[in-house]
C-alpha positions as CSV (number, residue, x, y, z in Angstrom):
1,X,91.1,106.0,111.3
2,X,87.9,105.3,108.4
3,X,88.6,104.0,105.5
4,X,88.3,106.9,103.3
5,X,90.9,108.5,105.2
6,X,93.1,105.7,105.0
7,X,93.0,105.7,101.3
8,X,93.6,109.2,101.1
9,X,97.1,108.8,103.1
10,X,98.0,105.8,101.3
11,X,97.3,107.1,98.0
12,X,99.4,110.6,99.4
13,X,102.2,107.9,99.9
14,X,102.4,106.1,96.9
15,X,104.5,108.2,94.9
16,X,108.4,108.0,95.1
17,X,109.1,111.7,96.4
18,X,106.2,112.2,99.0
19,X,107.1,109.0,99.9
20,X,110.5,109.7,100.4
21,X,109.6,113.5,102.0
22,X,107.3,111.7,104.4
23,X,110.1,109.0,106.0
24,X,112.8,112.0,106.0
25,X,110.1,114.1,108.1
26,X,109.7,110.8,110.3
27,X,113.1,110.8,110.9
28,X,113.4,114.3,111.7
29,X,111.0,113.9,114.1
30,X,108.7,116.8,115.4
31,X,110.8,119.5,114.8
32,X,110.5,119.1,111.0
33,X,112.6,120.5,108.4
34,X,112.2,124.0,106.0
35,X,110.8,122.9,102.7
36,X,114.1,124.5,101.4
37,X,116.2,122.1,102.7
38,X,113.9,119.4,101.6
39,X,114.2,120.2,98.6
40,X,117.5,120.5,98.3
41,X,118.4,117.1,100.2
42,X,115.9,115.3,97.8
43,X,117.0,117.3,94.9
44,X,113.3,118.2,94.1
45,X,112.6,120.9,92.2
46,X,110.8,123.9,94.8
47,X,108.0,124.1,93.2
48,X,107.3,119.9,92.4
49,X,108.3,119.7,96.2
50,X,105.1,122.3,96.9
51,X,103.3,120.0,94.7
52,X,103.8,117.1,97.0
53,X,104.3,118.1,100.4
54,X,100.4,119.6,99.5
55,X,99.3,116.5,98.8
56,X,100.5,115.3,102.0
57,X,98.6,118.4,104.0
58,X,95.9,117.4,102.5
59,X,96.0,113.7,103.2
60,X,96.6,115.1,107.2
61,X,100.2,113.2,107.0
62,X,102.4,116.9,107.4
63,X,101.7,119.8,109.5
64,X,103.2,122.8,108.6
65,X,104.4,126.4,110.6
66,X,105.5,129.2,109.3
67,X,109.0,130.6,111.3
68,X,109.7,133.7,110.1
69,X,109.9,133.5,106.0
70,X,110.6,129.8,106.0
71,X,107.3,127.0,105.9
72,X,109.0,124.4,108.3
73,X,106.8,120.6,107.8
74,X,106.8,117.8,110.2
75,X,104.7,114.3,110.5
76,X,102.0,114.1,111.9
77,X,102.9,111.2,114.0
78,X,99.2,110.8,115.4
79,X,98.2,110.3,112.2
80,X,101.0,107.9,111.1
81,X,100.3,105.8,114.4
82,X,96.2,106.2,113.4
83,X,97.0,104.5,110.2
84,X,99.7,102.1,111.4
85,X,96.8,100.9,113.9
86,X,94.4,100.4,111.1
87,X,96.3,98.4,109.0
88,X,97.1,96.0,111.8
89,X,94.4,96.0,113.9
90,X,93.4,92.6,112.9
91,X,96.7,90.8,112.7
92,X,97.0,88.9,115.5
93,X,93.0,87.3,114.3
94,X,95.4,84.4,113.0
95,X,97.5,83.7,116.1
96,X,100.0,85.9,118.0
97,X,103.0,84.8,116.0
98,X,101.3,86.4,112.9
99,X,102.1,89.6,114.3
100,X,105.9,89.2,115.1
101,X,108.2,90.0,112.6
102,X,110.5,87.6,110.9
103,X,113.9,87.7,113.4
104,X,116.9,89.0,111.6
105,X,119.7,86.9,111.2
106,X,122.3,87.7,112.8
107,X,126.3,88.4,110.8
108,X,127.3,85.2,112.8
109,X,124.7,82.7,111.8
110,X,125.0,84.2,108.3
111,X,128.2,83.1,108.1
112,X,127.8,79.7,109.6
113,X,125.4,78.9,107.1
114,X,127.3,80.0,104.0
115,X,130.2,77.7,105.5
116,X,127.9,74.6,105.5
């Protein structure tokens, strides 16, 4: 993914309800959801969700369908793996254990430290 792309998704994300549209379309996976009932889980107005989930086309995040009278939006999940890749291609540059994440603790260790 270039650069200029990449700040155009970013910049698509970094507002509270795309941001929160985009991870609900993630976890829908490719089947998507109607914009309707986007809206009305987020409790976004239909025509501020429009506003956003345009804003999203735009940055290539979203595809959208039309099914019958509904417009039905899903990630992209090309493009979120595209910019995912971009932002860490050059983790590991400091050592491979840059690029783990932290391990969660587990309930048991949690509560073996608050006992010490």
């Amino acid at each position: 993914m270039d650069p200029t792309k990449t700040v155009q998704a970013l910049g698509a994300l970094a507002h509270e309800h795309r941001l929160a549209v985009y991870r609900m379309l993630v976890e829908r996976g490719p089947n998507g959801l109607a914009a309707g009932v986007i809206a009305e889980r987020l409790g976004i107005l239909p025509s501020s969700l429009t506003f956003h989930l345009q804003h999203l086309l735009r940055a290539g995040l979203v595809t959208q369908r039309r099914m019958s009278r509904q417009l039905i939006y899903a990630a992209d999940f090309t493009v979120m793996n595209a910019l995912v890749g971009f932002l860490t291609e050059n983790c590991c540059g400091r050592g491979q254990s840059a690029c783990l994440p932290a391990p969660k603790a587990s309930p048991a260790s949690k509560s073996r430290k608050a006992a010490s």
